[in-house]
N, C-alpha and C positions, 0 to 999 in steps of 0.2 A: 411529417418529419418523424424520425427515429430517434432513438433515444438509445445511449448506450452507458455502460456503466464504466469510468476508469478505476483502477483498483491501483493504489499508488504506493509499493512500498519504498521508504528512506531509512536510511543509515548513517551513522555519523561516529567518527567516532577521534580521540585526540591521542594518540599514541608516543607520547613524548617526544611534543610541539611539531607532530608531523599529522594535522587533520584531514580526514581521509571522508568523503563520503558517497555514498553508493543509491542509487535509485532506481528501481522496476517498476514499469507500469503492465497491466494485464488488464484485460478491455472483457468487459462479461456484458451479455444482451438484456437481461434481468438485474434485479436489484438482490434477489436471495442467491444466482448465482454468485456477483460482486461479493457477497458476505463470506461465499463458500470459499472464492478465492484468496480473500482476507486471513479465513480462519487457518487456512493452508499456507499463506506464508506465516502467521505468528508460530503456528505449531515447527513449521520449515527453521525458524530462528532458535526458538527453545529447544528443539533437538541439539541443530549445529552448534550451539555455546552450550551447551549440559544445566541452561539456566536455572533448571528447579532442583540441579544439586547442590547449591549455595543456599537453596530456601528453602527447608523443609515445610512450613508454613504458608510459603505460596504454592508450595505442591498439593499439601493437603485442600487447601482450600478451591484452588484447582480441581481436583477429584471430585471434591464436594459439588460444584458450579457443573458437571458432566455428571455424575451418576445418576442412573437409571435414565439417561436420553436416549428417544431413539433417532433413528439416522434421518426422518426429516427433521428434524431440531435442532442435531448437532450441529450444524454449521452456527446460527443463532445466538447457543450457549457458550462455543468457543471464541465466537467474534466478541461478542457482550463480554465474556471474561477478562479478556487481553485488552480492549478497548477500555474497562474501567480499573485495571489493572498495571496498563502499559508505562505507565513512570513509575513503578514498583519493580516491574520485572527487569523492564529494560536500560540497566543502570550496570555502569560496568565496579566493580571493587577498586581495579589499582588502572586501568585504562578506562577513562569517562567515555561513554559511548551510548547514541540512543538511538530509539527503535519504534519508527511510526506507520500505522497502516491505513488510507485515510480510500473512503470511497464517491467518487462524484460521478454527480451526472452531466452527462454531456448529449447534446445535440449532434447529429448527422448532419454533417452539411455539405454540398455540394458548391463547386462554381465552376459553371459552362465553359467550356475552351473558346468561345466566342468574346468572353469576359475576357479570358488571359490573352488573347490575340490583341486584343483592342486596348490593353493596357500598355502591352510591350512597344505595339507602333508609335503609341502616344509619348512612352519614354526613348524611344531610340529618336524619334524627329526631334525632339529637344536639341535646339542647337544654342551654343555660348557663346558670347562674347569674349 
């Protein structure tokens, strides 16, 4: 069997009393790929909302968690960053909104069209009373 990674971003967020929420999933073959796609959408969110102009202090300390990495790492220090950071960063001021990036594994699995043929005759001859 195969093994695949889902990479699951969610969004939520309350916009006076109008809740709205949003989900991506992104499917990686590897586990440091799944991280790398992880670390690419948090970086994707902090961009699009200017998150670390609100936080001077989580930017700095951001900096800090990334300087001097190199690019096989990177993905690592920025998933580890946001992942023990993500209910700091992702908080909204005047619209409550949150921001989660979660990775699983999953199994490949198959079922033979022999299976689905044999199911459907068996519900379709169902006869009622």
């Amino acid at each position: 069997m195969k093994t695949i990674y889902a990479v699951t971003a969610t969004e939520t967020s309350d916009d006076y009393k109008r809740p709205q929420g949003w989900s991506e999933v992104k499917l990686a073959r590897t586990y440091e790929d799944a991280k790398a796609i992880a670390a690419h959408m948090y970086l994707e969110r902090v961009q699009d909302r200017d998150m670390f102009f609100s936080s001077e202090d989580l930017h700095t300390e951001f900096k800090k968690a990334v300087a001097n990495t190199n690019a096989t790492e990177i993905a690592d220090k920025v998933y580890d960053f946001f992942q023990a950071k993500q209910y700091d960063i992702f908080v909204g001021d005047f619209v409550p909104f949150t921001f989660e990036v979660n990775i699983q594994e999953r199994i490949l699995t198959k079922v033979p069209s022999k299976t689905l043929m044999t199911m459907v005759k068996d519900l379709a001859t169902v006869e009622f009373d």
